[in-house]
Every structure is written in structure tokens, then in C-alpha cells.
C-alpha positions as CSV (number, residue, x, y, z in Angstrom):
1,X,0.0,0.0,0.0
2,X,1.6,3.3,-1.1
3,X,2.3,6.1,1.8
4,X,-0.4,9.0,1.2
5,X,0.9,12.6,0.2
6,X,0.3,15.4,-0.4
7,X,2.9,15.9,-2.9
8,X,3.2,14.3,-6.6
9,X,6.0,12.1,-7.9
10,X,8.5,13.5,-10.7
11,X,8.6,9.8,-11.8
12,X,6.2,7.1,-11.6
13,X,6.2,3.8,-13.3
14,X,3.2,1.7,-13.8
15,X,1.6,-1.0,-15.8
16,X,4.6,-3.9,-14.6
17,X,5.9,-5.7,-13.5
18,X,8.4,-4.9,-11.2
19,X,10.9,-6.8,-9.8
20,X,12.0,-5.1,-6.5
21,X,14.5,-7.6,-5.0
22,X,12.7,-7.9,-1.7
23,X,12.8,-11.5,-1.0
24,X,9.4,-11.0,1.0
25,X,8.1,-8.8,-1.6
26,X,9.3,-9.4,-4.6
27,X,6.9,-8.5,-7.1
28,X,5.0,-4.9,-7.7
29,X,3.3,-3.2,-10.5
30,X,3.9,0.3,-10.1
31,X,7.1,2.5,-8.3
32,X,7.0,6.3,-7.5
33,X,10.1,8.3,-7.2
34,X,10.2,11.8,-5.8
35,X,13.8,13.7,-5.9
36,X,16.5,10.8,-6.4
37,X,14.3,8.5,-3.5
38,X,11.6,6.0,-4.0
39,X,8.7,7.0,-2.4
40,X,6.2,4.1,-2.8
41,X,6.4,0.6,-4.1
42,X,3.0,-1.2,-4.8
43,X,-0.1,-1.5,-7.5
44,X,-2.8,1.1,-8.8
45,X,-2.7,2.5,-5.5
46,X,0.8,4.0,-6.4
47,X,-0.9,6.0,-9.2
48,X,-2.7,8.5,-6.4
49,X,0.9,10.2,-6.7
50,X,0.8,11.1,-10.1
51,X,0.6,14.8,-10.8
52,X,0.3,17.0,-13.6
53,X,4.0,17.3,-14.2
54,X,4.7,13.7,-13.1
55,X,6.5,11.8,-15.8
56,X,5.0,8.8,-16.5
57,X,6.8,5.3,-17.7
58,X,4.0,2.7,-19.0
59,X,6.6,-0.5,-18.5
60,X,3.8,-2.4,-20.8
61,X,5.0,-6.0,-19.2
62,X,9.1,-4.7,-19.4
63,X,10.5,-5.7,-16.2
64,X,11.6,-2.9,-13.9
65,X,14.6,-4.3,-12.1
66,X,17.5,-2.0,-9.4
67,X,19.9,-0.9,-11.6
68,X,22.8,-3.4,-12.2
69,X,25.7,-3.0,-10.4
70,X,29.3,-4.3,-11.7
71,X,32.0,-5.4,-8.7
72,X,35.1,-5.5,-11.2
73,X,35.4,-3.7,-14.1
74,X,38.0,-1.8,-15.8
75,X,36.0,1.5,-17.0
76,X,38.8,4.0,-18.2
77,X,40.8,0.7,-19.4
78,X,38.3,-0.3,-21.4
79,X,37.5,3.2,-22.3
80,X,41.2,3.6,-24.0
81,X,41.1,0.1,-25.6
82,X,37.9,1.0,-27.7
83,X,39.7,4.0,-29.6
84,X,42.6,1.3,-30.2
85,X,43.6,-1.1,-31.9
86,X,40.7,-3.1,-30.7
87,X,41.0,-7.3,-31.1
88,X,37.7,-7.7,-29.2
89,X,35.3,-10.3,-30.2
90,X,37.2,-11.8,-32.8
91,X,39.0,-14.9,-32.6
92,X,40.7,-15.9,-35.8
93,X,44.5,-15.1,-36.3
94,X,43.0,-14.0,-39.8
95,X,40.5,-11.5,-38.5
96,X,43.3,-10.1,-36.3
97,X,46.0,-9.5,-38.9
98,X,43.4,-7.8,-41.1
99,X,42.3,-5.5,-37.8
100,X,45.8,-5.0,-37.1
101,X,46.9,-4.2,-40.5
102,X,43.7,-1.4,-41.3
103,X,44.6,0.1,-37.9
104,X,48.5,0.5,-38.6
105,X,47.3,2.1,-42.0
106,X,44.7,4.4,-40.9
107,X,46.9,5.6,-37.9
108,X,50.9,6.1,-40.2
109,X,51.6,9.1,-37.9
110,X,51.7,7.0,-34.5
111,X,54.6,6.0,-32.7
112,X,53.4,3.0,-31.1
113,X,50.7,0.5,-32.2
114,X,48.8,-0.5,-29.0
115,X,45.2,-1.9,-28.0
116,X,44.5,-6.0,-27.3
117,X,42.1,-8.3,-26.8
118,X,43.1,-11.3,-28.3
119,X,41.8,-14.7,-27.4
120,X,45.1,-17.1,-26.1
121,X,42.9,-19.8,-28.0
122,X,43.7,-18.4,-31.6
123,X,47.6,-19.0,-31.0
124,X,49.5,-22.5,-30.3
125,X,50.0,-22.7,-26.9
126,X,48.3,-19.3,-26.4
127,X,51.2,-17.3,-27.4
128,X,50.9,-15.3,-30.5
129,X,55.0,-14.8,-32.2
130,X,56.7,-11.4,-32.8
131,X,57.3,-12.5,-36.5
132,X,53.6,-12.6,-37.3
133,X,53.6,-8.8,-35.7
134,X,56.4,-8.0,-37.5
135,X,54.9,-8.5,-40.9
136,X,52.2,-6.5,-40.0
137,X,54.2,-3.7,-38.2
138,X,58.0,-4.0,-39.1
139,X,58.7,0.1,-39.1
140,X,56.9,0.4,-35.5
141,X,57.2,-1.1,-31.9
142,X,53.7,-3.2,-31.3
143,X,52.2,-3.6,-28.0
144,X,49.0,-5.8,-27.9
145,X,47.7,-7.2,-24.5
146,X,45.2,-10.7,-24.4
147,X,41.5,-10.6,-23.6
148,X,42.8,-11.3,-20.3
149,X,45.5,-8.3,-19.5
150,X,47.9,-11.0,-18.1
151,X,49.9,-11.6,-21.4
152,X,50.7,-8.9,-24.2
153,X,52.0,-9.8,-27.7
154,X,55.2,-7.7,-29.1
155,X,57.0,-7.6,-32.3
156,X,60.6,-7.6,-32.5
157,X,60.9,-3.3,-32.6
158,X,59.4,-3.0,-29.3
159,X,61.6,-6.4,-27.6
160,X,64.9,-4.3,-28.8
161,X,63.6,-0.8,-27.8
162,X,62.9,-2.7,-23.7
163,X,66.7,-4.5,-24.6
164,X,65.2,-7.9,-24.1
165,X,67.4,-10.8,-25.4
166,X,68.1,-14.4,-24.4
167,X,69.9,-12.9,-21.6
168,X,67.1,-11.3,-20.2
169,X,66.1,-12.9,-16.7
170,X,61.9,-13.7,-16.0
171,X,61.2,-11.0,-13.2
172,X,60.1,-12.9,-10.4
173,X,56.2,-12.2,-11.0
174,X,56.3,-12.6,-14.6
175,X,57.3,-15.3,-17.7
176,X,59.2,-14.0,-20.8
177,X,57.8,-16.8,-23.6
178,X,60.7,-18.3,-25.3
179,X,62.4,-20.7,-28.1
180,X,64.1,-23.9,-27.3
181,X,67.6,-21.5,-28.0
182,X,66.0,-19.4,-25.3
183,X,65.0,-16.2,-27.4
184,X,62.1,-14.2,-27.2
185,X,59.3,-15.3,-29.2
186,X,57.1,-12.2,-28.4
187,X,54.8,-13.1,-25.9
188,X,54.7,-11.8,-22.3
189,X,53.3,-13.2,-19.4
190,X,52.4,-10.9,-16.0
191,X,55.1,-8.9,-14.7
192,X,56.9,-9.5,-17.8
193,X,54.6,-7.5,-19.6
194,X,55.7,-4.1,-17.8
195,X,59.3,-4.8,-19.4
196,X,58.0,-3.2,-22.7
197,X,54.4,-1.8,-21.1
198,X,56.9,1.5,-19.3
199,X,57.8,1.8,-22.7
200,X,54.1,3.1,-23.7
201,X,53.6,6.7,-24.3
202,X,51.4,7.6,-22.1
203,X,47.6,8.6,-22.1
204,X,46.6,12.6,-21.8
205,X,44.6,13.8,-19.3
206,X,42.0,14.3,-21.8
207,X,42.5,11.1,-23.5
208,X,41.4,9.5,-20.0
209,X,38.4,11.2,-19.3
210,X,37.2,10.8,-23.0
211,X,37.9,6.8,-22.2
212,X,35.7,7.1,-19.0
213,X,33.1,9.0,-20.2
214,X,33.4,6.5,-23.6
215,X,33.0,3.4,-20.9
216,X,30.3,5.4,-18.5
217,X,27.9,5.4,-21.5
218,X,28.4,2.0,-22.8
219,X,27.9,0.4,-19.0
220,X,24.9,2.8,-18.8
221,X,23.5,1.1,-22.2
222,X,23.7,-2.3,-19.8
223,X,21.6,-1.1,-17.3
224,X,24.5,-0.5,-14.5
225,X,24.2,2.5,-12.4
226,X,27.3,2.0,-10.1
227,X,30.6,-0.4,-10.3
228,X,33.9,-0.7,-8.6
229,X,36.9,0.2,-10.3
230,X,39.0,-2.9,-9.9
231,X,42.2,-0.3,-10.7
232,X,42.8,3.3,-9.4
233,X,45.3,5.4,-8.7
234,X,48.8,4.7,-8.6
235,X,50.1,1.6,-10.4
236,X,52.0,-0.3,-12.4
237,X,49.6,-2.0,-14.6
238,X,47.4,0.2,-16.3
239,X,47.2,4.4,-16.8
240,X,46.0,6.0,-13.9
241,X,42.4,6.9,-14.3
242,X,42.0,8.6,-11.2
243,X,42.4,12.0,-12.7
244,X,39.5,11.4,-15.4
245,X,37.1,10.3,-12.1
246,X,37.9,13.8,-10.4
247,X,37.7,15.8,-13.8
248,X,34.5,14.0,-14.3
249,X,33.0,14.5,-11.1
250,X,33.8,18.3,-10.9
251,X,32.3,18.9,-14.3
252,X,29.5,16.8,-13.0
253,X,29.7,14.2,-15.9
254,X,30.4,11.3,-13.3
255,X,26.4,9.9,-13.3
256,X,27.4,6.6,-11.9
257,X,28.6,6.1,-8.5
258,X,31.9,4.2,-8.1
259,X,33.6,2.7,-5.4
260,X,37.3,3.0,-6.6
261,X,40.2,0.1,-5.6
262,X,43.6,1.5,-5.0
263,X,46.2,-0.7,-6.3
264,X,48.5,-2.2,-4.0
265,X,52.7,-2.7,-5.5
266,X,53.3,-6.1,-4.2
267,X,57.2,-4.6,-4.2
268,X,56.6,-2.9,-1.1
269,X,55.1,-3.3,2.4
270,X,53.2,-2.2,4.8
271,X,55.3,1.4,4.4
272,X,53.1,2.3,1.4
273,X,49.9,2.2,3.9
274,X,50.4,5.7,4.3
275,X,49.9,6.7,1.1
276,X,47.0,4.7,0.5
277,X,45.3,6.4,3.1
278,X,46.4,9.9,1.4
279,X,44.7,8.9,-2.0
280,X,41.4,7.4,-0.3
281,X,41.4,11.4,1.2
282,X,41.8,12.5,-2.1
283,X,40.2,10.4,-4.2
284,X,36.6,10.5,-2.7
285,X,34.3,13.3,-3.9
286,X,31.2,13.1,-4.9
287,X,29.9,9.5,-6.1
288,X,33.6,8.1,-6.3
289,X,35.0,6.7,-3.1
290,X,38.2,5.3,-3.2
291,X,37.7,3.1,0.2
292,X,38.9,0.0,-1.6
293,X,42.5,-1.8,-1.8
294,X,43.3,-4.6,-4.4
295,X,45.6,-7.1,-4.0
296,X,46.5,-8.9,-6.9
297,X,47.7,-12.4,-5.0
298,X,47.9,-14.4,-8.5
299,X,47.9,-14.7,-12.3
300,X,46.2,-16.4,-14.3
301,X,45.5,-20.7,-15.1
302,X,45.5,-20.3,-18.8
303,X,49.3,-19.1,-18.8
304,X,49.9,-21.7,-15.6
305,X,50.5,-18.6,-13.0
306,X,47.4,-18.7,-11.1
307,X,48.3,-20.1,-7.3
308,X,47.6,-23.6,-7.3
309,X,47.8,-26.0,-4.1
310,X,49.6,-28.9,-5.9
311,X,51.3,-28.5,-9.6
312,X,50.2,-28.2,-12.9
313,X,49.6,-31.6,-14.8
314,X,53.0,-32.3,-16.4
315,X,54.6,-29.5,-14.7
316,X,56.1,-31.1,-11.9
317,X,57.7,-27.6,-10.6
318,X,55.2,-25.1,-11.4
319,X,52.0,-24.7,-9.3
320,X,51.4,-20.7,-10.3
321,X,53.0,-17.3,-8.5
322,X,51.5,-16.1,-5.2
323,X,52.7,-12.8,-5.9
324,X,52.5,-11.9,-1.9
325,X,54.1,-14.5,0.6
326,X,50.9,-15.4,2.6
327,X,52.4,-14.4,6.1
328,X,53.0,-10.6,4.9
329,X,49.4,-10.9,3.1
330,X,47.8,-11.8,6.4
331,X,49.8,-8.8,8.4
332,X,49.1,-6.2,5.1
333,X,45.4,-7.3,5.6
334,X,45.3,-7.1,8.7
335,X,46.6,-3.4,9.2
336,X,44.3,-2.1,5.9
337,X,40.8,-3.9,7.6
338,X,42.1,-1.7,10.8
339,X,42.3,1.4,8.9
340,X,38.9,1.3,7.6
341,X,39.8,-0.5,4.0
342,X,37.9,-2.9,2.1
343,X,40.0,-5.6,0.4
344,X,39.5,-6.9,-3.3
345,X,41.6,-9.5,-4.3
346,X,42.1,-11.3,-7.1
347,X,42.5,-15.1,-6.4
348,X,41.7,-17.4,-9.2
349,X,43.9,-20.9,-8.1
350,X,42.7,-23.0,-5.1
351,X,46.1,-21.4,-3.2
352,X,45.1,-18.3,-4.2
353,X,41.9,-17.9,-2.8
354,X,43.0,-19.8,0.5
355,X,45.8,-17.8,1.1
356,X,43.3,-14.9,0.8
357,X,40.7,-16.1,3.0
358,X,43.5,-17.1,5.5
359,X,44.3,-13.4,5.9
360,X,40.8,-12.3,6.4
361,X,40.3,-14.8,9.5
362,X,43.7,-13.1,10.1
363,X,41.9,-9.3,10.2
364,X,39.3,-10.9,11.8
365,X,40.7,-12.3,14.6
366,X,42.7,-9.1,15.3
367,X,40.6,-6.6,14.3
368,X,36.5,-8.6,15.1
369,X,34.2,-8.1,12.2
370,X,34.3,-4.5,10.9
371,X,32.5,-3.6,8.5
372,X,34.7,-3.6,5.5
373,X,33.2,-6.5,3.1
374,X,36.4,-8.2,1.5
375,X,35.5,-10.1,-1.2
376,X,37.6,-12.4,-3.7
377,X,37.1,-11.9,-7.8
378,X,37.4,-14.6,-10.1
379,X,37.7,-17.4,-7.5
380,X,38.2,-19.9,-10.2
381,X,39.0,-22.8,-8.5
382,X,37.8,-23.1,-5.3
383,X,39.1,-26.3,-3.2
384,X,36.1,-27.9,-1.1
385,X,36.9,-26.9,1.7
386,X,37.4,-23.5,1.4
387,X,33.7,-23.4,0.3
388,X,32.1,-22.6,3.5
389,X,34.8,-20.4,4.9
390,X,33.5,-17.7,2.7
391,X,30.3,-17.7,5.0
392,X,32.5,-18.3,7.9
393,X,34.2,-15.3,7.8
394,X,32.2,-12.9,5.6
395,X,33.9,-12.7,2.9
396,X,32.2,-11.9,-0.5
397,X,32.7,-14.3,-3.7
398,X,32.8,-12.0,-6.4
399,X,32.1,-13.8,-9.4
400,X,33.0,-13.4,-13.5
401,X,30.2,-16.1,-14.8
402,X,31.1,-15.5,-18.5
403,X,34.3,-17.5,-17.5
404,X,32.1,-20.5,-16.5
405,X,31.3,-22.1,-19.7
406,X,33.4,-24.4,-22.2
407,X,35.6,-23.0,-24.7
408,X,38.8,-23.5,-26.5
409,X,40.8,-21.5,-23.6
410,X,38.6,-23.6,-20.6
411,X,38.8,-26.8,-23.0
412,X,42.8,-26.6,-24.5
413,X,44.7,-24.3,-22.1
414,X,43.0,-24.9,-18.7
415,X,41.1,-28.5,-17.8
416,X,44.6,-30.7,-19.4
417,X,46.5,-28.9,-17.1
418,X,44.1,-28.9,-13.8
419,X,43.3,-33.0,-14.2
420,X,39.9,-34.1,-13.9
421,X,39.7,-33.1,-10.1
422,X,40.4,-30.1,-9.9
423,X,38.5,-29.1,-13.4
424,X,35.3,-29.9,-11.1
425,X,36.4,-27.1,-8.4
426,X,36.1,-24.6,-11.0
427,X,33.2,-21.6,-10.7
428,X,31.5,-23.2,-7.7
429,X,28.7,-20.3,-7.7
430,X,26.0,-23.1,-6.6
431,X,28.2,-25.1,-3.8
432,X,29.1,-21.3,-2.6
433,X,25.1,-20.3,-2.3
434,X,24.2,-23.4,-0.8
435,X,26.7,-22.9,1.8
436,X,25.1,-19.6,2.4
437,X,28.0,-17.3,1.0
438,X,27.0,-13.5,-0.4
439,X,27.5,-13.4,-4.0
440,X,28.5,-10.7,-6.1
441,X,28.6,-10.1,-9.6
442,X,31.3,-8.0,-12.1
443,X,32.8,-8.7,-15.9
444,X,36.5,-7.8,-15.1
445,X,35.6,-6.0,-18.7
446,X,37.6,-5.2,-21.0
447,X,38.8,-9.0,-20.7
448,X,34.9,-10.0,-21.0
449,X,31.8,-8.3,-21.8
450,X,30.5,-6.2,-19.5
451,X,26.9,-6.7,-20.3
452,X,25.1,-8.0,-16.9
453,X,22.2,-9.8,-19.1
454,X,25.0,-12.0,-20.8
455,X,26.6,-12.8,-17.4
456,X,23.5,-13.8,-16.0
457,X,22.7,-15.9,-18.5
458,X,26.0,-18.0,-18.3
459,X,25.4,-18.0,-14.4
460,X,22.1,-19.9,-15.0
461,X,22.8,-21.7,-18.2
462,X,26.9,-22.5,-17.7
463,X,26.9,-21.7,-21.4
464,X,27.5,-18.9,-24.0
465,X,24.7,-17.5,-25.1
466,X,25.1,-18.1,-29.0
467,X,25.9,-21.7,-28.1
468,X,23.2,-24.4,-28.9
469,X,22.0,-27.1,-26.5
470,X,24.3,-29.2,-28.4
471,X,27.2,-27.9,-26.5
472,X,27.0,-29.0,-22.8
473,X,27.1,-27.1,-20.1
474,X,30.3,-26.1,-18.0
475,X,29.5,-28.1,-14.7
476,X,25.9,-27.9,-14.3
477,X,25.6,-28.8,-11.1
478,X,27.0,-25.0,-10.2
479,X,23.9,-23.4,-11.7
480,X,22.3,-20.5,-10.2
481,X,18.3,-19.9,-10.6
482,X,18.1,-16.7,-12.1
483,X,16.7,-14.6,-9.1
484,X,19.9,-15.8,-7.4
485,X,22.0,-14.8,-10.3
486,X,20.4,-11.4,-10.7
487,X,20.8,-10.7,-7.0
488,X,24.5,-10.9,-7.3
489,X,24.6,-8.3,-10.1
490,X,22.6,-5.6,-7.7
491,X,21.7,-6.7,-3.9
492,X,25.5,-8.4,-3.7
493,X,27.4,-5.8,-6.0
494,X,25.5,-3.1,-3.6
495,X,26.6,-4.5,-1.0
496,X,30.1,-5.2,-1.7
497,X,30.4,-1.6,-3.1
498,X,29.1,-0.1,0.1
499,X,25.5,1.4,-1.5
500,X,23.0,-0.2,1.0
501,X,20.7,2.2,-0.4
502,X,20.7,1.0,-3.6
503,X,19.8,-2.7,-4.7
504,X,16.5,-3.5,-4.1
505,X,13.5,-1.4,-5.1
506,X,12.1,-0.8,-1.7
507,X,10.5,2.9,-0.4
508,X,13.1,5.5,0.4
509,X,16.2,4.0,-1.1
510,X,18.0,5.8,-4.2
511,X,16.3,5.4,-7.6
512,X,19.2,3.4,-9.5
513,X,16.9,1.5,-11.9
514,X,16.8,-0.4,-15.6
515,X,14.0,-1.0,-17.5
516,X,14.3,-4.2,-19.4
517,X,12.5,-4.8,-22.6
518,X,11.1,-8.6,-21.3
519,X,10.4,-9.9,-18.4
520,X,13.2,-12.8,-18.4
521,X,11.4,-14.7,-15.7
522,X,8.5,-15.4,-18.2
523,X,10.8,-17.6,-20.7
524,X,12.9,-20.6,-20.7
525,X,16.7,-19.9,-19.0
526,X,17.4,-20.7,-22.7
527,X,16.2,-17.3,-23.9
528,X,17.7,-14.5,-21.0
529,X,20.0,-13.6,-23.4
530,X,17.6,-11.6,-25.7
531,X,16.7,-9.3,-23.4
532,X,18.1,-5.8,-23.8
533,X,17.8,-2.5,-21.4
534,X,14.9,-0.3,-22.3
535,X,16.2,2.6,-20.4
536,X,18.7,3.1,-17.1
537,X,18.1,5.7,-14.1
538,X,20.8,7.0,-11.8
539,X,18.8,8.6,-8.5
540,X,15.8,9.2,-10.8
541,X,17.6,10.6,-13.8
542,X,17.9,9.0,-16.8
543,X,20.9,8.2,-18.1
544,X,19.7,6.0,-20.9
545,X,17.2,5.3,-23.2
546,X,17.7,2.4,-26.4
């Protein structure tokens, strides 16, 4: 039953449904916002607020839903790589050499060829050779990172402008790919990749906020209203868009809110503390808050340097990188959940993630149970027991479900090297809600696509939506129903990014809302995929319309 008042809505939307979130009340027909608030949630009775300058949305059975939320994402990242040379969505080494070649010709006056998003899958091995750049760009250096930002693909200028030869030693967080004779073949793995990446020139200040703004509208197209920025500030991985956040904010282009996660250099300790508490001061202003560390504990399991508790199949003395010995990760997590911090990490192998969740019972022990939400992305492999200790101890699993499907990079470069065993621990988002663990949702996009439908989709299918039912599904078992899945991409993502106000459609929370052409929940799992977002409001402003 709407609350009576004297005053009219500026926004009400009738005619459902509505999907509010409320596990007690999950269905409604009509929503009123006054201001940026939701002022009544119900049926006809909602209509009483409309006025003569109330704006009126007939959702003519498309499904009103809180606005989708991303927990990892690389905005201004992805921003840059769309006005690049961008390998997205293609997987053929054919389709890239004739992307690579048109963007070389259309660009003559640039120093440096840069973008990615090549698949691993399209190259033997996963590692693409600097003599097939070279014939594409022999007068330039060429910098191309994967899909997957943990590998980039060089040709032979830019290996002699960073002086790596044969002689050049791996750094210790990082593989250089090499021939039998020990030469660089041009692939390079993690750390490795900052050998030529320093090299790059870098971004303007302009050229980052036209990234960001670039990125805000595409995620705004997806229906999200607020993410956290899985990079910002200081680091050695990716430019800096924390000065494209404040420019954006002060010139009031910044419509989403964003929870921003300041990048911690696994070369140092807990010295650099200090300054991480200097650029959460600085860095939150109006709807960014930079209240968030990440700590990137491991690579990757498609280039073998994701933390893994026993070796690699046929790789007797390889079982990943933990990039942070787990006793100084337990005393660095400790100290940040003291000072207020929230801690993102990424942990994809079964060492990964326990080592992580090792130093969050660390922090809590020392420090009780603030109220910091940690939460682990990509949590790939999961061992069984470590299931239930994300309850335990309140940690968030913050899953990527477009990763959770078979494909040449799962099916080639991933389960032969895992064994059978520990190909089943992969993507447990079912074992992880039955054991009654919060789950969040992001994309981790550029490396996948950032669109929530699609994610949700793969959460509830475990399979790609342009797949047929001939393909199986990725563990099926680890299926989520889809009003699980869609809580984790705007109840959970709210809640790991700190906006209890948002996720749910409930009176006086913030209007962050999408309007979806379909009501998904009235056709087979099969079909999520086709729906698209109708329109996306950020506190009852609308910030997109198809």
C-alpha cells in the first residue's frame, strides 16, 4: 500500500511488473520516485501520486529491475582500448592480422601501435610470435595485450627498444615466452609484460576522461548505475584513471557512482599504507570513493600462473605465482581492515583464494568483524573446503560467470592442465550459495563483456549465449536460478560496493533502476540472453534510453 501525500511524484512507473528484489516482496506493478528516493512501491494505488507534471513510464510488461551494479570492471581501461587497436570479439588469427593491418594504415603518424584483446585460444599454446607482428608492423614497436590483460603480444621493434634478449632474466612475477635457444618469441606473461608496457607513451589527461566518459555510457547502455573500479590510482599496470574520475566528477559528468580500488605494488610493504590512506582522502568526492585496496595475490590458469595448491599436470615444478608470501598478506590485511579499507583480491587458483581467505580470518581475529566486506574476484578454483569459509568469515565471492562455460581457452589451455579433479572445483557459484555465501557479480571488462544480461545468462545456463544445446554445459551442477543470479549483479554488487541504499526497489532508497525490454522470468533460461535494457536511471535521472 503506497504512503499518502500530499505531494506528486516526478517519476512514476506503472503498468509492470516490477521486480523489486525484496525476497518477501518481490513482485510490484507500479514504483514512484520523488527527488532521487523511491517513495512508494505497490499497485494502482501507487498512481494517487501522479501529478500534472509527473512523468509517467507505461513499462507495458518490461520488467523494472534496481539498476545493475558491476564489482570488477576496468572503465577507463576499457574506455582507452575501444579507440585502439581493438581485437575484441574476434578470434581468428586472420581476422586479427586484417584488424591490425587497417589500424597500422589508418593511424601512419603514431609512434606506437597499442590496444588487445586477443583470445590465447587463436595462437598454439596461447602465445601469439613477434614474427607474425612484424609483418604487420615491421617500421613500429607493437604492444597488444590478451582478452585477459595478463599476457601482451610484441613484435621484434618494441623487444629491442625494452633490450630484451636471451639474456634477459623472467622477473620474479612474470614469464618472458621463449624458443628452445631461449629467445624471445614475443609473448609476455604478468610482470613481464611491464618490461615493454613502461615503454608506452602515455595517455593525456584528456585522453582518460574521453575513455571514462566512452566506458560510462556503454555500461549505462547495460543497465548498471554504479561499479567498482578494480584499478585506481597509482600503479604499475594500467594508466592511472583517477584524474578522469575527479575531472568527471567536478564537471559533473560522473552519473554513476563508483567505489574506486587503490592498487597495492606487491614490491613494497606495509610502508606504502600511508599513502594509500592519502589517496582514499583525495580520491573521494562526490559519487567516487576510493575506500577500496586490491591485492592482486595471483595470475592467471590459462598461462599456468594462477596459485595452485599442488602442480600443474606435467609440470612437476610449477604450481602458479602467489605474488605476496601469505604471512606478509595476512599482516598487510590485517593493518588495511584496521584502517577502515575494504580488500579486493584477485585469487583465481585453489592457493590463491586460501591464502586470501587465510588473511581475512587473520583481520578478523585481530581486528572482530568491521564492516569492510572483503570479497575475492574470479575465484576460479575453489578447493572444497574453502567453500564454507566464505560464510564463515564474511567474505564476498565476487564472481565473473562469462568464464564459466566451455571453450577453446577452458577446453585446451585450462582442464589438461588442472586434471579431472580439480576441473570440477572450478566456478562453484552453486556449492558457494548453498553454503550460504554472499555473492556478487562484475565482468572484469575489457577481458569479458561487461553486459550483466549476458553474465546472467552464463550464471544460470553455464553456457554462452550463441551456443546451442548441443554444447554442454560447464558443470551444471553450479547453476544459479536466475533470481539468485540477478541478486549478485545488484543486492550483492550493492553491498560489496558499500550502497546499502541501492539494490533492491524498496521505499526510500535511491532510484538506480533499468528497465528491461522482457520480463526474463517469463521464458525458458534458454532465452535471457535476448533481453536488452529499455532505459537506465541513476537517482531518478535518466541516463539511458535504447
Amino acid at each position: 500500500m503506497a504512503v499518502r501525500n500530499d505531494g506528486a511524484a516526478d517519476l512514476v512507473f506503472t503498468g509492470g511488473p516490477v521486480y523489486t528484489g525484496d525476497a518477501a516482496r518481490s513482485r510490484a506493478t507500479s514504483v514512484a520516485v520523488r527527488g532521487e528516493r523511491i517513495v512508494a512501491v505497490g499497485h494502482d494505488d501507487v498512481r494517487e501520486l501522479i501529478g500534472p507534471r509527473t512523468e509517467v513510464v507505461d513499462l507495458g510488461g518490461r520488467l523494472l529491475i534496481p539498476g545493475f551494479q558491476d564489482a570488477h570492471v576496468h572503465p577507463v581501461g576499457g574506455g582507452l582500448e575501444l579507440g585502439l587497436c581493438d581485437l575484441t570479439g574476434a578470434v581468428t588469427p586472420e581476422e586479427y592480422r586484417r584488424r591490425i593491418r587497417a589500424y597500422a594504415d589508418a593511424h601512419p603518424g603514431l609512434p606506437w601501435i597499442t590496444g588487445g584483446g586477443w583470445s590465447m585460444e587463436s595462437f598454439p599454446g596461447g602465445t601469439p610470435r613477434r614474427e607474425q607482428l612484424d609483418e604487420l608492423v615491421p617500421d613500429r614497436p607493437a604492444y597488444l595485450a590478451n582478452r585477459d590483460h595478463h599476457g601482451a603480444w610484441v613484435n621484434s621493434r618494441a623487444l629491442e627498444m625494452a633490450g630484451i634478449t636471451a639474456d634477459t632474466l623472467d622477473p620474479a612475477d612474470g614469464r618472458i615466452e621463449r624458443d628452445a635457444a631461449g629467445r624471445p618469441t614475443g609473448t609476455l606473461q604478468e610482470g613481464a609484460m611491464r618490461l615493454v608496457g613502461d615503454l608506452l607513451p602515455a595517455p593525456t589527461g584528456q585522453d582518460l576522461l574521453d575513455a571514462l566518459l566512452r566506458a560510462q555510457k556503454l555500461l549505462h547502455s547495460y543497465g548498471i548505475t554504479a561499479w567498482q573500479d578494480a584499478i585506481v590510482g597509482d600503479n604499475p599496470v594500467t594508466a592511472d584513471g583517477a584524474p578522469a574520475y575527479l575531472a568527471a566528477v567536478r564537471s559533473e559528468r560522473l552519473t554513476a557512482r563508483v567505489a574506486g580500488a587503490l592498487w597495492w605494488d606487491r614490491g613494497r610493504g606495509a610502508e606504502q599504507i600511508e599513502h594509500l590512506l592519502d589517496q582514499r582522502e583525495h580520491l573521494t568526492e562526490g559519487r567516487l570513493r576510493a575506500t577500496t585496496v586490491k591485492i592482486m595475490q595471483d595470475g592467471i590458469a590459462e598461462n599456468h600462473t594462477a596459485a595452485m595448491l599442488a602442480p600443474y599436470i606435467g609440470q612437476k615444478d610449477n604450481a602458479g605465482i602467489s605474488f605476496i608470501e601469505p604471512a606478509a598478506l595476512r599482516e598487510y590485511v590485517q593493518e588495511l581492515d584496521a584502517h577502515g579499507f575494504q580488500v579486493h583480491f584477485h585469487a583465481l587458483g585453489d592457493r590463491a583464494v586460501r591464502e586470501a581467505l587465510d588473511a581475512v580470518e587473520a583481520a578478523r581475529r585481530a581486528n572482530g568483524w568491521t564492516g569492510t566486506r572483503p570479497h575475492l574476484a574470479h575465484i576460479q578454483v575453489v578447493h572444497p573446503e574453502d567453500v564454507a569459509r566464505f560464510r564463515m568469515l564474511g567474505a564476498v565471492a565476487n564472481m565473473q560467470p562469462l568464464w564459466a562455460v566451455h571453450e577453446p581457452q577452458m577446453d585446451d589451455l585450462t582442464i589438461p592442465f588442472l586434471g579431472a579433479e580439480r576441473a570440477a572445483w572450478q566456478y562453484p557459484f552453486g556449492d558457494l550459495r548453498s553454503a550460504g555465501a554472499t555473492l556478487a557479480a562484475g565482468s572484469d571488462w575489457p577481458v569479458s563483456s561487461a553486459d550483466p544480461i549476458h553474465g546472467i545468462h552464463v550464471a544460470v545456463n553455464r553456457r554462452l549465449p550463441e551456443v546451442g544445446e548441443g554444447t554442454p554445459a560447464f558443470l551444471p551442477g553450479q547453476r544459479l536460478d536466475l533470481a539468485t543470479a540477478l541478486a549478485a549483479y545488484t543486492a550483492g554488487s550493492a553491498h560489496v560496493n558499500h550502497l546499502d541504499e541501492t539494490g533492491t526497489i524498496e521505499r526510500g532508497r535511491l532510484a538506480d533502476l533499468a528497465v528491461l525490454d522482457r520480463d526474463p522470468f517469463a521464458a525458458p533460461p534458454e532465452e535471457i540472453a535476448a533481453t536488452r535494457v529499455s532505459q537506465t536511471y541513476v537517482g531518478g535521472v535518466r541516463v539511458h534510453e535504447a
